[in-house]
C-alpha positions as CSV (number, residue, x, y, z in Angstrom):
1,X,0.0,0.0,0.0
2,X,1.5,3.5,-1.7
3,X,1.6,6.3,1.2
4,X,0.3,9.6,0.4
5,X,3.4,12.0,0.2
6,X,3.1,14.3,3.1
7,X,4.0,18.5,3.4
8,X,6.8,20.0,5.5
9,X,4.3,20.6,8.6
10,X,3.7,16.3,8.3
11,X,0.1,16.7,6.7
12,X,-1.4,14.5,4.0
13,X,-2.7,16.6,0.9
14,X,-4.7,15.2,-2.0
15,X,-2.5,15.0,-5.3
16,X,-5.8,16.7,-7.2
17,X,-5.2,19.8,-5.0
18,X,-2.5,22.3,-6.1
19,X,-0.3,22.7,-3.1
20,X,-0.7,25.9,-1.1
21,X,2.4,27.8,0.8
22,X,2.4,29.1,4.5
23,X,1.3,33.3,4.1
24,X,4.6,35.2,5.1
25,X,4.2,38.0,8.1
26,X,3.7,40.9,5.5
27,X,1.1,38.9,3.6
28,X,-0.6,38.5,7.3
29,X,-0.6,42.2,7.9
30,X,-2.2,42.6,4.6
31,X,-4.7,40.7,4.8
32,X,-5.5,41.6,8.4
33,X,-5.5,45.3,6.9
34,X,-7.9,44.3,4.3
35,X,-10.7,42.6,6.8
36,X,-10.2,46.1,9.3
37,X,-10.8,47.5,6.1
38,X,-14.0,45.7,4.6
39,X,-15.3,45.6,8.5
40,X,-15.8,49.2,8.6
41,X,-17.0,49.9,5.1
42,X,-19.6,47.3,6.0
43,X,-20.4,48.4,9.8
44,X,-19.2,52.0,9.9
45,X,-17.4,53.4,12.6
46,X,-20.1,53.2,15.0
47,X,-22.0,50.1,15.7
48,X,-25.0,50.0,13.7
49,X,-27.4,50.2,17.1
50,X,-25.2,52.5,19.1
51,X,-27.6,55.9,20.3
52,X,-27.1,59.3,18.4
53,X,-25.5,61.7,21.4
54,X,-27.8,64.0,21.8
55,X,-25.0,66.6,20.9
56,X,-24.9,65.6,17.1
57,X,-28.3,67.6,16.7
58,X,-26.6,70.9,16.6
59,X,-24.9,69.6,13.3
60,X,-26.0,71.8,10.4
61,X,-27.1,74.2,12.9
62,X,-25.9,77.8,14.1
63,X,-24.9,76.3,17.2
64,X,-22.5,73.3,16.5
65,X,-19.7,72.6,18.7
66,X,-21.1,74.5,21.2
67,X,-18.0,75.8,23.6
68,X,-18.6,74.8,27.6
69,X,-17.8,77.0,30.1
70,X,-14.4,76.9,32.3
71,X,-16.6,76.5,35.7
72,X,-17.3,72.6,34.5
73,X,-20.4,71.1,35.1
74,X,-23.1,73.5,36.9
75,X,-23.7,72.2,40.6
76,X,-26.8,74.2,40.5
77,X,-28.7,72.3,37.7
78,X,-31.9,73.3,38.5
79,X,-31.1,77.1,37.9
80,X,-30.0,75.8,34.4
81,X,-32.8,73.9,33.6
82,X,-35.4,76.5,34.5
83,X,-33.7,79.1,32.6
84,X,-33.7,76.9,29.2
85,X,-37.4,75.9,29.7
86,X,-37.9,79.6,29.7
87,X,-35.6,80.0,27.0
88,X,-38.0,77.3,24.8
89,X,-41.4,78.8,26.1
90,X,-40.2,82.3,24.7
91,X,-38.8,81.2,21.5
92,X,-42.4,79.0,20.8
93,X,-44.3,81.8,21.4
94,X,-42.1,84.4,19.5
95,X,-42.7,81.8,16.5
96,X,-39.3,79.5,16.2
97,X,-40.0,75.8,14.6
98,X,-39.6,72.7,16.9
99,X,-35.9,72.1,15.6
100,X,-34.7,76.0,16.5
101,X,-36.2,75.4,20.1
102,X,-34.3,72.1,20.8
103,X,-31.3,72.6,19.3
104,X,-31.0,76.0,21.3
105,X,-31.9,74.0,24.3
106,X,-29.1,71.3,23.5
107,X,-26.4,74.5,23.1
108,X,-27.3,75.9,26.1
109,X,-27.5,73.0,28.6
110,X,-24.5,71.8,27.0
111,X,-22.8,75.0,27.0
112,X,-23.3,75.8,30.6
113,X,-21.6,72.3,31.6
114,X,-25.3,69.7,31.7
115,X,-24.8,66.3,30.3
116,X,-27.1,63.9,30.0
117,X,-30.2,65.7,28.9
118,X,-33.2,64.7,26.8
119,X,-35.4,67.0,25.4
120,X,-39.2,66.3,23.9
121,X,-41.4,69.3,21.9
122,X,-45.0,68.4,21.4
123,X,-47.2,71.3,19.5
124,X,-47.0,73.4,23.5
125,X,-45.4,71.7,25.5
126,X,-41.4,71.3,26.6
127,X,-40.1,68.8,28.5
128,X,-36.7,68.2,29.7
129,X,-35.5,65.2,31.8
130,X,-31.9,65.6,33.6
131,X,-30.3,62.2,34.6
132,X,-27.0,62.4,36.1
133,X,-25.2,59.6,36.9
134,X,-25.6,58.4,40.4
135,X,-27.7,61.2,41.3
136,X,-31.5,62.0,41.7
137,X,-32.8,62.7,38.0
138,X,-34.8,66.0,37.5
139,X,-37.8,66.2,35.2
140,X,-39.6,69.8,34.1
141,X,-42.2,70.2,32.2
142,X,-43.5,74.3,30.5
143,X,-46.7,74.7,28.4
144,X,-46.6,77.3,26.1
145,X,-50.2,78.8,26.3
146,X,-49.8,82.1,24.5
147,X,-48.3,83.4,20.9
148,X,-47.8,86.7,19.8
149,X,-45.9,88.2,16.9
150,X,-42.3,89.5,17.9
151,X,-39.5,88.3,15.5
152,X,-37.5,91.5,17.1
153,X,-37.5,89.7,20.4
154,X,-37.2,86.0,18.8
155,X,-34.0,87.7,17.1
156,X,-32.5,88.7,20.7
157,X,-33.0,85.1,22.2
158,X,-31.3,84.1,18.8
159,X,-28.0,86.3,19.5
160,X,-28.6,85.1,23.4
161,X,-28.0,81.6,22.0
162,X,-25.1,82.3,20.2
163,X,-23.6,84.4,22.8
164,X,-24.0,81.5,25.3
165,X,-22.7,79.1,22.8
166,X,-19.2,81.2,22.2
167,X,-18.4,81.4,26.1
168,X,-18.9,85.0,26.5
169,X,-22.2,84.9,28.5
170,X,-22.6,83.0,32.2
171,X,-26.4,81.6,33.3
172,X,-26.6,84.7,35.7
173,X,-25.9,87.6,32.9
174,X,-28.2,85.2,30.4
175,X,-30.9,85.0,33.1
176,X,-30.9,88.9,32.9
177,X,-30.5,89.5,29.1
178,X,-33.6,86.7,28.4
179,X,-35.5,89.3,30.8
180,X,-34.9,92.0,29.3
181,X,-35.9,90.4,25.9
182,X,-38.8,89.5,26.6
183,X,-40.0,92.8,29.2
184,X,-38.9,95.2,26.4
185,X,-40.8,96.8,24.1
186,X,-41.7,95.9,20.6
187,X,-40.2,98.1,17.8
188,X,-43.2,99.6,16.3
189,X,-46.4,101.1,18.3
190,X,-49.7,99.5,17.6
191,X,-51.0,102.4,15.3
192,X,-47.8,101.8,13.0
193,X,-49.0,98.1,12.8
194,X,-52.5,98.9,12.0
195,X,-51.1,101.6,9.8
196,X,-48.9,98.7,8.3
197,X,-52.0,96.5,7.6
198,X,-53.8,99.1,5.6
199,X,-50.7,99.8,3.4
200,X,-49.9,96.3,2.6
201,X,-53.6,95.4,1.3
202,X,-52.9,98.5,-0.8
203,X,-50.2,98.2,-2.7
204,X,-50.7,94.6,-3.0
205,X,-54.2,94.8,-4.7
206,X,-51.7,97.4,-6.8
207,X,-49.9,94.1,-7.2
208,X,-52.6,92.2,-8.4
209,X,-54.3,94.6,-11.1
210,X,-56.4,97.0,-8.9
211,X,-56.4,100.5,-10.0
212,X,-55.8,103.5,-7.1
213,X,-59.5,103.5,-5.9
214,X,-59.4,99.8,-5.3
215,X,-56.1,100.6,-3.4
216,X,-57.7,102.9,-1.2
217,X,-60.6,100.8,-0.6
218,X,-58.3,98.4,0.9
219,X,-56.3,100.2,2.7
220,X,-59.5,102.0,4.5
221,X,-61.4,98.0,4.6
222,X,-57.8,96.5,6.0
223,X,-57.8,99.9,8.8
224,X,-61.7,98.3,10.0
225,X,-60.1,94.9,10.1
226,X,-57.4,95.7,12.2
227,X,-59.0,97.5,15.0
228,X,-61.8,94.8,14.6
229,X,-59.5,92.2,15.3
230,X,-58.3,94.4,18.3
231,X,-61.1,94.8,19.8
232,X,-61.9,91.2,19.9
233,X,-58.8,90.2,21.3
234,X,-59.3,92.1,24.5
235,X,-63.1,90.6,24.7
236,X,-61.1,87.1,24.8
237,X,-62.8,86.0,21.9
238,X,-61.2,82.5,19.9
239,X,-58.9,83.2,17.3
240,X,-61.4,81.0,14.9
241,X,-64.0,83.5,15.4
242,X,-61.8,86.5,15.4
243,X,-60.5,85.2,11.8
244,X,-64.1,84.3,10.7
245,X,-65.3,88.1,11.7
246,X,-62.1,89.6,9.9
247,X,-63.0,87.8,6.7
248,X,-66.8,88.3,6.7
249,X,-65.9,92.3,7.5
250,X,-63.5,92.7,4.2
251,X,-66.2,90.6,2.0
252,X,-69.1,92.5,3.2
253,X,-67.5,95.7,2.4
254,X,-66.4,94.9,-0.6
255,X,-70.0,93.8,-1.8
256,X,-71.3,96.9,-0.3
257,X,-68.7,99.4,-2.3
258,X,-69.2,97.4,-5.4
259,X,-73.1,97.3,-5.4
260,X,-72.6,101.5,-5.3
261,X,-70.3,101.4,-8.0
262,X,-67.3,102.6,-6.2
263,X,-64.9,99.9,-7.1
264,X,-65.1,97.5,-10.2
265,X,-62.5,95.2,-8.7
266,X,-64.2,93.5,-5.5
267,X,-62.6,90.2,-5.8
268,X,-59.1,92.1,-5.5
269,X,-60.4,93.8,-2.5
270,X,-61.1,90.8,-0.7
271,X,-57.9,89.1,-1.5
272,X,-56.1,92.2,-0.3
273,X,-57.8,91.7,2.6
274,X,-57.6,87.8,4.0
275,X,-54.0,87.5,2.8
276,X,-52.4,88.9,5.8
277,X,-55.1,86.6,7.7
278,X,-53.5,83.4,5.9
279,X,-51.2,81.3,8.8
280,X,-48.1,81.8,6.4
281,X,-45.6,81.5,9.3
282,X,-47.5,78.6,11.3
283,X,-47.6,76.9,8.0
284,X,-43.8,77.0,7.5
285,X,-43.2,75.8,10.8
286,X,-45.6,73.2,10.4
287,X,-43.8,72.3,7.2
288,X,-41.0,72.8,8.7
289,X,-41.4,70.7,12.2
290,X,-42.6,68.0,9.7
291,X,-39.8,67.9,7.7
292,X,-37.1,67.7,10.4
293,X,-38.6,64.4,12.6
294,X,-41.2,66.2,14.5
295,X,-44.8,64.5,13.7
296,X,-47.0,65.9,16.7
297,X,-45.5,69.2,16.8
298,X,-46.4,69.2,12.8
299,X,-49.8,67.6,12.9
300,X,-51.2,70.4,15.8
301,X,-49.9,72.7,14.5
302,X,-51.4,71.5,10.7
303,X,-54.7,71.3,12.5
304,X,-54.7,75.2,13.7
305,X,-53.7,76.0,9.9
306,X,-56.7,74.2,9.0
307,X,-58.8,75.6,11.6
308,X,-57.7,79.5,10.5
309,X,-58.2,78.4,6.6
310,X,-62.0,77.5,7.8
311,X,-62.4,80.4,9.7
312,X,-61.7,82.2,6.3
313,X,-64.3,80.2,4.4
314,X,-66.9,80.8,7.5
315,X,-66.4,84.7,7.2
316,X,-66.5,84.7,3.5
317,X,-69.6,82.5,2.8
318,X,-71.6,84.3,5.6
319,X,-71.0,87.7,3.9
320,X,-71.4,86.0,0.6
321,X,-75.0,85.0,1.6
322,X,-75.8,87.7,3.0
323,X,-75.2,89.9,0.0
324,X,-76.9,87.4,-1.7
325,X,-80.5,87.5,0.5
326,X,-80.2,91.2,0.2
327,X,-80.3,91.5,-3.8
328,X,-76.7,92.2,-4.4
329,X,-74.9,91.0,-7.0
330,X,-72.7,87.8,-7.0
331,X,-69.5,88.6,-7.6
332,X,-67.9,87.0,-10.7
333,X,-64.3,85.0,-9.5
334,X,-63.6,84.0,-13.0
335,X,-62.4,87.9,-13.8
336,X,-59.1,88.3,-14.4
337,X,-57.0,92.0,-14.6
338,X,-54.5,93.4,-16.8
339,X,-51.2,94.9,-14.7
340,X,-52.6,98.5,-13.8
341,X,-48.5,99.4,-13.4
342,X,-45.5,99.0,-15.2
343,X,-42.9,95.9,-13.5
344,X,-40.7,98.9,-11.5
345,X,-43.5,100.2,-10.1
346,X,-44.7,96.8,-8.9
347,X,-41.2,96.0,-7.7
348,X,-41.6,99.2,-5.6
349,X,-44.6,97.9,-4.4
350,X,-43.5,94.5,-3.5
351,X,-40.6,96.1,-1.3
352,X,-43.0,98.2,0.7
353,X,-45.5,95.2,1.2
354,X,-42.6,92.6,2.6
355,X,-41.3,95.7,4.7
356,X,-45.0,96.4,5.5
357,X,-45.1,92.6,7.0
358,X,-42.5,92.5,8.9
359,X,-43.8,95.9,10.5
360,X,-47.3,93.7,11.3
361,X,-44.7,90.5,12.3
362,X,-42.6,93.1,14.5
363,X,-39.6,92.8,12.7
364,X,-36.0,94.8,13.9
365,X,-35.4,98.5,12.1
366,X,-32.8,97.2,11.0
367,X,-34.3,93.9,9.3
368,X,-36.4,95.8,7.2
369,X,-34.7,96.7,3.8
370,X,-32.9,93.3,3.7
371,X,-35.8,91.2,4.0
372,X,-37.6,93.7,1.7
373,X,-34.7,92.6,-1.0
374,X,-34.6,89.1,-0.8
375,X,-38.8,89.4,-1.7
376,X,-37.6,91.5,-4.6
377,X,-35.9,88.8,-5.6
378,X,-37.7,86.2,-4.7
379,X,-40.4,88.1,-6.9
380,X,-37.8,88.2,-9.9
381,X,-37.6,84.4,-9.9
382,X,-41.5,84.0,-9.8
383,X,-41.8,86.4,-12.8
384,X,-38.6,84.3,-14.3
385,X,-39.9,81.2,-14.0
386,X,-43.4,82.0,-14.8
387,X,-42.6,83.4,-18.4
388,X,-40.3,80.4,-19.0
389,X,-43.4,78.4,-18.9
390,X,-42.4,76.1,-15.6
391,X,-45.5,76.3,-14.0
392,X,-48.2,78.4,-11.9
393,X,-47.5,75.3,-9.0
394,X,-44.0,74.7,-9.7
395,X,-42.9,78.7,-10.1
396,X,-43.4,79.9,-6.3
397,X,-42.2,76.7,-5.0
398,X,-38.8,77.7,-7.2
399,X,-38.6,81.0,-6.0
400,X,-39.2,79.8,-2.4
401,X,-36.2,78.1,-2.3
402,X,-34.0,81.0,-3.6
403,X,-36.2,82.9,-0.7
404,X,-35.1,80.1,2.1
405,X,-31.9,80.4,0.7
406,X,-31.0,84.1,1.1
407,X,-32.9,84.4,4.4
408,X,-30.8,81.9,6.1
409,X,-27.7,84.1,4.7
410,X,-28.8,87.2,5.5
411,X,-30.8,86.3,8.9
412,X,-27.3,84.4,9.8
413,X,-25.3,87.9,8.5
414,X,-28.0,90.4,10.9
415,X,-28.1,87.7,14.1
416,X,-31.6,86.8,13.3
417,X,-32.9,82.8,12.8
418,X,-33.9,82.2,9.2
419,X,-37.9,82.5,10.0
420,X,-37.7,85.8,10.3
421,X,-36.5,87.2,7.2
422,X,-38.3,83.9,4.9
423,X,-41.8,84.7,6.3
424,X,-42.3,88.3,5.6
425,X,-40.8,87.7,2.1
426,X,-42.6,84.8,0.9
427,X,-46.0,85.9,1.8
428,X,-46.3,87.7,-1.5
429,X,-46.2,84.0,-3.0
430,X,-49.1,82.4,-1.5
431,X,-52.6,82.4,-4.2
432,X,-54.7,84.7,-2.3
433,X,-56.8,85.2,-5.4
434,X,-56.7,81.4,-6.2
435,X,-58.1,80.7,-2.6
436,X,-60.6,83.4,-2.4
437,X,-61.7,81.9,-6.1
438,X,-62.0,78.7,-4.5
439,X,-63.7,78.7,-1.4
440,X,-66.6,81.5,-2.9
441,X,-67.3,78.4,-5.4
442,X,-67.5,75.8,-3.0
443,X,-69.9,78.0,-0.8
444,X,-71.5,79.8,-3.2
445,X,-72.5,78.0,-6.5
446,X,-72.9,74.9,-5.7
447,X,-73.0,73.9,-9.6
448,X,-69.3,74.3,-9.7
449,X,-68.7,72.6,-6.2
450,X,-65.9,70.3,-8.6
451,X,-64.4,73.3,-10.1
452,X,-63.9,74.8,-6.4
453,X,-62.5,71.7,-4.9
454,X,-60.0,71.9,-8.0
455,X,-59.1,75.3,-6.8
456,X,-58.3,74.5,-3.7
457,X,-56.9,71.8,-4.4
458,X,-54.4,73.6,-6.3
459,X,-54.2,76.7,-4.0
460,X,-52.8,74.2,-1.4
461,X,-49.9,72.5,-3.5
462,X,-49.0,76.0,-4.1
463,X,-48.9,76.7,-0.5
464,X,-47.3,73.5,0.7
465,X,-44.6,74.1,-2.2
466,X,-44.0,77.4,-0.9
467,X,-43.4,76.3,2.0
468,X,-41.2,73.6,1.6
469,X,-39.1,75.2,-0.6
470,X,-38.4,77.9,2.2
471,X,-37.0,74.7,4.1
472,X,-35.2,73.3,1.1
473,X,-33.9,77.1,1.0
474,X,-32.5,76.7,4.3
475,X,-31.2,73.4,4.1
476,X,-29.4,74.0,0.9
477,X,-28.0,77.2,2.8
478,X,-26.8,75.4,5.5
479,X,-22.7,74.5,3.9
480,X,-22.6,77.9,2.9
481,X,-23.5,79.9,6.2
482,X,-21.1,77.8,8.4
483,X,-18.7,80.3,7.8
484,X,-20.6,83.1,8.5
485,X,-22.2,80.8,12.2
486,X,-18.1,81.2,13.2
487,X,-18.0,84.7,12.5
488,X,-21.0,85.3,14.6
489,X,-19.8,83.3,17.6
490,X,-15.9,84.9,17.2
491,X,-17.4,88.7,17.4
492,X,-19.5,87.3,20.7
493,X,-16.3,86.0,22.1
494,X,-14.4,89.3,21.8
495,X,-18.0,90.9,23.5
């Protein structure tokens, strides 16, 4: 019987098999390298179930790499946490999306010398949970019952953050500064709002065709409105009913003037009229809140879009009906009207109605001309796209994004959060004439109830598209401003 021939360790191999050769320490290194390699191309660098540090949510935002404070870790964590629920409760009420709020709670906690924080945002409600190690954990929760329009004091918290963030400011002096914020005054007096109300329902039925008397109709319907909505406010009346009352004042009136024959243009008028009462900036947020992983926040705040947008229809179709049982006229929403001005003259008129919102939105002096020329531009880019046929949908959604995108770099530039240019300069993209179209079908002629669902149909994909693209704005923005985030947080440092 043959033996098999054996190798040099003593083993038997099979004559079919080519013989194989021991690898040499090089060769081991190698291929030790190579299976690191593949490993981590496969798994990452983290384990595939490890948790996201809490800390990675300022990435991308104004606030990244937030610096801590020399004192360490605050002994006093209590102080700390009060003064960021506070922090939160102001910024929801001065308007800021879900995402602003926490990441300015992350930066500050963090920046004052809290770990181990968690942080959850419903539609009014802020909840942080503080769980040191070894220690007794700390829960606190703030409901945010009240809203009011200040982006000059949302702009304040903003540089408050930032300050915080670079080191310069300790919880005591940021204690006092929040204080101040929010006890100071707004910019502009209550007759320059309701001044600013009349003159942007003016020059934007200018905008939209109407001739000077139509203008001054407006102005003198939006003036009613105003102190209307005033005076309602201090009775404690719901904001549903408030809208409803606004909407059903401007209709009315504009039946009444029409049936005397002092305006030919009565659709205009009304449009003029409910566009400042549209939710633009709730709507971004919502869009917004949505967008960035924050359902319930998104879906209330959805829901009190949709409640306003009904409150709209209510007030229309009331005034509409009653016009109607008292032998006016129905008013014919199929009219359209030639430009009544040349383009610079409706540029002009664009820039005063943005700077003319941001009056109503109490916007900083000093916010005003800026955010009136990213509108102006914004407004270039609707005409641009609109006369190379992309689209009546697809053309404000376009513009929005080059809106989203300058008011991130200019709101970044000024010390401001991006909602507070983007709002005041897209609200001259939103179908107020579409809208008003559509819901005097649905409650009016019921014939053309298809033809109004249609319209509204379309008059929210508009909407939506506007404002998503004000958060694809921001988001595309957000490489380009990182620059201008560490010159913000350097000049606070040297504060």
């Amino acid at each position: 019987m043959t033996k098999r021939p054996e190798d040099s360790r003593g083993r038997h191999h099979t004559d079919g098999l080519p013989k194989t050769e021991a690898l040499s320490p090089s060769q081991l290194r190698q291929d030790a390298a190579a299976k690191r390699m593949l490993r981590r191309l496969v798994q990452g660098e983290n384990p595939p179930t490890a948790p996201l540090s809490i800390v990675d949510r300022l990435a991308g935002s104004p606030y990244a790499n937030p610096m801590i404070q020399v004192g360490g870790v605050d002994t006093s964590a209590r102080k700390t946490l009060d003064f960021a629920l506070h922090l939160a409760e102001t910024m929801f009420r001065y308007g800021a999306g879900a995402l602003e709020v926490e990441t300015s709670i992350i930066a500050v906690t963090a920046a004052l010398g809290l770990k181990n924080i968690e942080v959850d945002i419903t539609n009014q409600s802020v909840a942080i949970n503080y769980a040191p190690k070894d220690q007794p954990p700390i829960a606190l929760l703030r409901v945010v019952r009240s809203w009011t329009n200040n982006y000059a004091g949302l702009a304040k918290v903003h540089r408050l953050v930032t300050d915080i963030v670079a080191g310069g400011v300790g919880r005591d002096e940021a204690i006092r500064r929040l204080d101040e914020a929010i006890t100071s005054p707004k910019p502009f007096p209550r007759w320059m709002v309701t001044m600013a109300f009349g003159v942007f329902a003016a020059v934007f039925v200018g905008v939209l065709g109407g001739g000077p008397a139509s203008s001054a109709i407006a102005f003198v319907a939006n003036l009613g409105v105003s102190l209307l909505a005033r005076q309602l406010g201090r009775w404690r009346v719901p904001d549903f009913f408030t809208t409803a009352a606004c909407s059903f004042g401007v209709t009315l009136t504009a039946l009444l003037l029409w049936r005397f024959g002092l305006t030919n243009a009565p659709a205009i008028v009304v449009v003029g009229g409910i566009l400042l009462l549209l939710p633009t900036g709730r709507l971004v947020s919502s869009v917004q809140d949505a967008i960035n992983g924050f359902p319930v926040t998104a879906a209330g705040r959805f829901l009190s879009t949709l409640l306003t947008f009904g409150a709209i229809v209510a007030g229309i179709a009331v005034a509409s009906v009653a016009g109607a049982m008292s032998g006016m006229q129905t008013i014919d929403v199929t009219e359209t009207f030639p430009p009544a001005y040349s383009l610079w003259v409706l540029v002009i008129f664009i820039a005063v109605a943005v700077m003319a919102i941001g009056i109503t939105e109490q916007t900083s002096w000093d916010l005003l001309l800026p955010t009136a020329g990213v509108g102006v531009v914004g407004y270039f880019v609707l005409l641009g796209a609109g006369s190379l046929g992309v689209g009546d949908r697809f053309s404000p959604a376009l513009a929005a994004v080059v809106i989203g995108l300058l008011a991130r770099v200019v709101a970044l530039k000024m010390g401001a959060p991006q909602l507070v240019v983007a709002v005041p300069a897209a609200l001259i993209l939103l179908p107020g004439l579409t809208i008003f179209r559509s819901m005097y079908v649905l409650t009016i002629k019921e014939s053309e109830i298809l033809f109004g669902a249609g319209g509204m149909l379309n008059a929210g994909a508009i909407v939506l598209g506007t404002a998503g693209g004000i958060v694809l704005g921001d988001t595309l923005a957000r490489p380009l401003t990182r620059s201008l985030a560490s010159n913000e947080r350097r000049r606070a440092r040297r504060r």
